[in-house]
TORKOL-4160 file (C-alpha; in steps of 0.2 Angstrom, whole numbers, padded with zeros to 4 digits, m for minus):
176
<pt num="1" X="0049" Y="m0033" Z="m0085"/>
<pt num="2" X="0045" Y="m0040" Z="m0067"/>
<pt num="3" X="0042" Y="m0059" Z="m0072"/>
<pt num="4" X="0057" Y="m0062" Z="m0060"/>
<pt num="5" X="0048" Y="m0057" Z="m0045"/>
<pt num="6" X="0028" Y="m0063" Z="m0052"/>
<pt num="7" X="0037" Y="m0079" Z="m0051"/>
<pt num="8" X="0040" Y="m0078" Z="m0033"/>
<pt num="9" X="0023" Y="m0073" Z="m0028"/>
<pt num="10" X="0012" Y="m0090" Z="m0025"/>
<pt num="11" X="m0006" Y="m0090" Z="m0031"/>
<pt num="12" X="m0018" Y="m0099" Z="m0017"/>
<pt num="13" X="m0034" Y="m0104" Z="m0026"/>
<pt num="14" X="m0050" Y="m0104" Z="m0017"/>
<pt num="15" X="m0042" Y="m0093" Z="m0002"/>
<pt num="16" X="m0052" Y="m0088" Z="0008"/>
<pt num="17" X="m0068" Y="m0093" Z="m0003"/>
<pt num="18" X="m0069" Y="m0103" Z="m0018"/>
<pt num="19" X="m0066" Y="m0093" Z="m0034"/>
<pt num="20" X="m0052" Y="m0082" Z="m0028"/>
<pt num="21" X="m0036" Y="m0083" Z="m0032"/>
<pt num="22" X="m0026" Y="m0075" Z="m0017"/>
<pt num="23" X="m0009" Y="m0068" Z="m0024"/>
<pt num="24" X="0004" Y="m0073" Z="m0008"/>
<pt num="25" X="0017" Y="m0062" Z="m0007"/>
<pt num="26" X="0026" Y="m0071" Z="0009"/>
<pt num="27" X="0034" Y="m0082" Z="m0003"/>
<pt num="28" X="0041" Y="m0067" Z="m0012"/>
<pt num="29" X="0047" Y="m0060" Z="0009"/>
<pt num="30" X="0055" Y="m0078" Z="0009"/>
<pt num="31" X="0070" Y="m0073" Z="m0004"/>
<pt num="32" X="0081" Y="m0060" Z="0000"/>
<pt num="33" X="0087" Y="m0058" Z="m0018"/>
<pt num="34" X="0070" Y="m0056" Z="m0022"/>
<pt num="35" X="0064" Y="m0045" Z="m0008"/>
<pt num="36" X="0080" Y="m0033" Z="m0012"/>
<pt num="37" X="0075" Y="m0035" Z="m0029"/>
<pt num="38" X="0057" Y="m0027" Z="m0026"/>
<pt num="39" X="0064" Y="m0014" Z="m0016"/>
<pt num="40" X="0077" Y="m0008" Z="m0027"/>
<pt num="41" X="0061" Y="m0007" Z="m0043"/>
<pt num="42" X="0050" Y="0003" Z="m0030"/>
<pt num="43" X="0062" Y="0014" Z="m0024"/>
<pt num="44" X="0069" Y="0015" Z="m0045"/>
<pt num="45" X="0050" Y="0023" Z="m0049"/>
<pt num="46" X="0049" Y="0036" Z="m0034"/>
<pt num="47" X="0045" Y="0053" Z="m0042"/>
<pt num="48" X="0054" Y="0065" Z="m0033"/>
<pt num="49" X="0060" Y="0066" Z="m0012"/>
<pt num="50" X="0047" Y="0061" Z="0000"/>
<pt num="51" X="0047" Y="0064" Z="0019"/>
<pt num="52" X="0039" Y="0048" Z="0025"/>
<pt num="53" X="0031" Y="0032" Z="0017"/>
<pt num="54" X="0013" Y="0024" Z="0022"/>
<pt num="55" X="0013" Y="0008" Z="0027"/>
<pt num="56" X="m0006" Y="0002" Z="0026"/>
<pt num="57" X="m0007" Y="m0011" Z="0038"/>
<pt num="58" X="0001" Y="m0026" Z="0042"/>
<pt num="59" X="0009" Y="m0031" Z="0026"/>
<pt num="60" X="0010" Y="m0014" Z="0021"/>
<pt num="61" X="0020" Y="m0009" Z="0035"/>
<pt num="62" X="0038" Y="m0021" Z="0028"/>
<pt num="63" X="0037" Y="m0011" Z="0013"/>
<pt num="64" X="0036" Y="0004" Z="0019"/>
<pt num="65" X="0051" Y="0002" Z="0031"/>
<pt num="66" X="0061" Y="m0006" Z="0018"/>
<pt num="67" X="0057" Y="0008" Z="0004"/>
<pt num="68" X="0061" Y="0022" Z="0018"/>
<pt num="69" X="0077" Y="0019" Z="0022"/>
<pt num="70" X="0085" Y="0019" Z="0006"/>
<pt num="71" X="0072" Y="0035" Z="0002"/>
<pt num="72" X="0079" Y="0043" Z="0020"/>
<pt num="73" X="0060" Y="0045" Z="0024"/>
<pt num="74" X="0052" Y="0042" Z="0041"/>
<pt num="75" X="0039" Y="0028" Z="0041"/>
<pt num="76" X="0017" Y="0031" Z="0045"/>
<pt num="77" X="0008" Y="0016" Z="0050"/>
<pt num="78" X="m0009" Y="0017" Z="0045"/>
<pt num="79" X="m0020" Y="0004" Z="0055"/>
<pt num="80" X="m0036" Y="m0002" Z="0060"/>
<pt num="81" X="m0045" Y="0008" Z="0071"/>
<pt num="82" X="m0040" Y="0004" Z="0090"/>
<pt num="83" X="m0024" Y="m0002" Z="0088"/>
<pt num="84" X="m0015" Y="0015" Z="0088"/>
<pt num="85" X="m0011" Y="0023" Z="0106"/>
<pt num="86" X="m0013" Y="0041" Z="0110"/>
<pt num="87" X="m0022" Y="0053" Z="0099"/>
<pt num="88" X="m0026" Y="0046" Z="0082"/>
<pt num="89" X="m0036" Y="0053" Z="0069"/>
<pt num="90" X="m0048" Y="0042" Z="0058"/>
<pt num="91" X="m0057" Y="0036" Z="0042"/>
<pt num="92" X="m0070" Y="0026" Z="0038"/>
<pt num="93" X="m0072" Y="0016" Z="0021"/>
<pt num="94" X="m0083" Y="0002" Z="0013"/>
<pt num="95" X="m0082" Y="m0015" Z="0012"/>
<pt num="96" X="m0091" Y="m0026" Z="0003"/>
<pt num="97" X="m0104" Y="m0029" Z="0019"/>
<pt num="98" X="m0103" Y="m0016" Z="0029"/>
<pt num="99" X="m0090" Y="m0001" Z="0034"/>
<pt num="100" X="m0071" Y="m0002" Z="0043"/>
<pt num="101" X="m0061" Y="0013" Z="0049"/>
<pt num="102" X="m0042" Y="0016" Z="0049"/>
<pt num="103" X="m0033" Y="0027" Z="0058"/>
<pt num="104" X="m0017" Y="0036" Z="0061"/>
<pt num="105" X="m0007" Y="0046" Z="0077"/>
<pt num="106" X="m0015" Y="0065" Z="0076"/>
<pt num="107" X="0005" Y="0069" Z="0076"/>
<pt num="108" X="0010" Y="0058" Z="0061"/>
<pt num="109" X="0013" Y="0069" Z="0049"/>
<pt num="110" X="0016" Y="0090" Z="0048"/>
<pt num="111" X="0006" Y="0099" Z="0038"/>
<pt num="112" X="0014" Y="0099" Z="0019"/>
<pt num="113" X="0022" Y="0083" Z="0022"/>
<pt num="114" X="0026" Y="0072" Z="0005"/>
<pt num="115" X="0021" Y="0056" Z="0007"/>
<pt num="116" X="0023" Y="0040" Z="m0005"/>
<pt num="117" X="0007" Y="0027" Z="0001"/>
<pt num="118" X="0012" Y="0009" Z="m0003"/>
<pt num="119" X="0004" Y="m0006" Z="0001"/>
<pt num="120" X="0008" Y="m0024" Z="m0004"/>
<pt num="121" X="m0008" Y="m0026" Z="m0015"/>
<pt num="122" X="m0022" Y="m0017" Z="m0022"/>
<pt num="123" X="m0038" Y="m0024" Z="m0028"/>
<pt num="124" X="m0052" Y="m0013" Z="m0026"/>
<pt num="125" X="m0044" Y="0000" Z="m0019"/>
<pt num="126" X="m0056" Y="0004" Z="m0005"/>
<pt num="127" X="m0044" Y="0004" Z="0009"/>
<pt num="128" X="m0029" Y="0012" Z="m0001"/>
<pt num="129" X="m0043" Y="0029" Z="m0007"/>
<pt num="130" X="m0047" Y="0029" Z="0012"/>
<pt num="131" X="m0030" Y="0030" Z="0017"/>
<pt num="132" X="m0026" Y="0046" Z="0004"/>
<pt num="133" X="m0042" Y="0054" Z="0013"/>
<pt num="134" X="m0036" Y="0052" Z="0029"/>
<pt num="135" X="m0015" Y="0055" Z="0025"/>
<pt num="136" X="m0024" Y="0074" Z="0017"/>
<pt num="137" X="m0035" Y="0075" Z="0032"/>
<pt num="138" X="m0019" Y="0075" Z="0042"/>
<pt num="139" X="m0010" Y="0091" Z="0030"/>
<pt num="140" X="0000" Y="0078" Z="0019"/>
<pt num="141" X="0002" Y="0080" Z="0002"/>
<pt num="142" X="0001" Y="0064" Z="m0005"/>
<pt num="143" X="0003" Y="0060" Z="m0027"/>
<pt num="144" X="0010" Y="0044" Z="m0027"/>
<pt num="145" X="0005" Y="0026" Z="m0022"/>
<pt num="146" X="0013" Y="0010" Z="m0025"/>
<pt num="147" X="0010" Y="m0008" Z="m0022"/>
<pt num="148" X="0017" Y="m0024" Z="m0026"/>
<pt num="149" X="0003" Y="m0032" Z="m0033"/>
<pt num="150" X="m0012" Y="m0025" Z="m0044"/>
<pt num="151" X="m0026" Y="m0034" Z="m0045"/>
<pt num="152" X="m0033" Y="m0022" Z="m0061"/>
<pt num="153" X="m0049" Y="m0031" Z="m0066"/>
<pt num="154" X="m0057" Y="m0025" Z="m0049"/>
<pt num="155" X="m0052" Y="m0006" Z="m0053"/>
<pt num="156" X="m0045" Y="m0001" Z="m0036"/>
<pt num="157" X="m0028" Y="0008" Z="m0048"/>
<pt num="158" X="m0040" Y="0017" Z="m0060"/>
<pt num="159" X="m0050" Y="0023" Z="m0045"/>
<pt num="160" X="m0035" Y="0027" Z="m0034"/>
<pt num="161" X="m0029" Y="0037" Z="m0051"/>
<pt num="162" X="m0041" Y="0048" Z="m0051"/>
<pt num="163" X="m0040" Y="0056" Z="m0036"/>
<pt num="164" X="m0025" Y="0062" Z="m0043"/>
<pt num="165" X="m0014" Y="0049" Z="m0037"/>
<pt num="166" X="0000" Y="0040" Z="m0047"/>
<pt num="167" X="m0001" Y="0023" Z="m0045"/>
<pt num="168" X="0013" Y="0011" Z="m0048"/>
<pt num="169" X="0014" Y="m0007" Z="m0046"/>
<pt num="170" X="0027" Y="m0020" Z="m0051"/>
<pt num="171" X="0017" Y="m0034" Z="m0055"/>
<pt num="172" X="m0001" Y="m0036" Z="m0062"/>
<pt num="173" X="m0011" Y="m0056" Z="m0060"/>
<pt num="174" X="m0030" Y="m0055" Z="m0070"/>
<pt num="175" X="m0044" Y="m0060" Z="m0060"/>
<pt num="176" X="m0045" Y="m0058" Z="m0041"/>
């Protein structure tokens, strides 16, 4: 169904270590028809009015903006640890070697708040889980995640589902 926009998203082989296939969504950013095109499909499968949109940072942040607008939603930015001035509230999550932490302002979002969580990509989903703990951590009621690209053979969509999150995502590539 979303062939037209998997054809604008280049696959970079051995990036950034030999045997993964990096799915490149700037090529996609590069086309307006097809960047309004994304958009419009995300904003098409949004179950119900939110009050703002998760951007998981940095490319998560473009869709985010661009899905708020038309969704008259204001816009979280959820970023690395540091990076946020003022009182932030955070939460850690694994990586493959080791442990990062995210963080958003302590006044992002009011208690009760509905908010849609998308990202351009989800693989394994540690970052994406993280950011639903911290986003309920804040009061935020949050159901509903989308991305542009899932990477389903590393699971991070099947995880992500069962913490009672509906995951959508336009287009799927095997592999990772």
């Amino acid at each position: 169904m979303n062939d037209d926009l998997k054809a604008l998203i280049r696959t970079i082989p051995d990036f950034p270590k030999p045997g993964i296939q990096f799915r490149d969504i700037t090529t996609l950013l590069l086309s307006p028809a097809g960047l309004a095109t994304c958009v419009e499909r995300m904003v098409a499968v949004v179950d119900g009015p939110v009050d703002l949109v998760a951007g998981i940072e940095a490319r998560g942040f473009l869709f985010a903006a661009a899905l708020a607008i038309p969704l008259q939603a204001g816009v979280v930015l959820i970023r690395k640890d540091g990076k946020l001035p003022g009182a932030t509230i955070a939460e850690d999550y694994a990586l493959e070697y080791g442990t990062d932490r995210i963080a958003i302002h302590a006044d992002a979002c009011a208690p009760g708040a509905r908010v849609l969580l998308v990202d351009d990509l989800i693989a394994t989903g540690g970052t994406a889980r993280a950011a639903v703990r911290l986003l309920r951590k804040a009061g935020a009621v949050v159901t509903q995640a989308q991305f542009v690209v899932d990477l389903p053979d590393l699971g991070g969509a099947e995880l992500l589902s069962a913490e009672d999150i509906a995951v959508a995502a336009l287009v799927a590539f095997p592999g990772h």
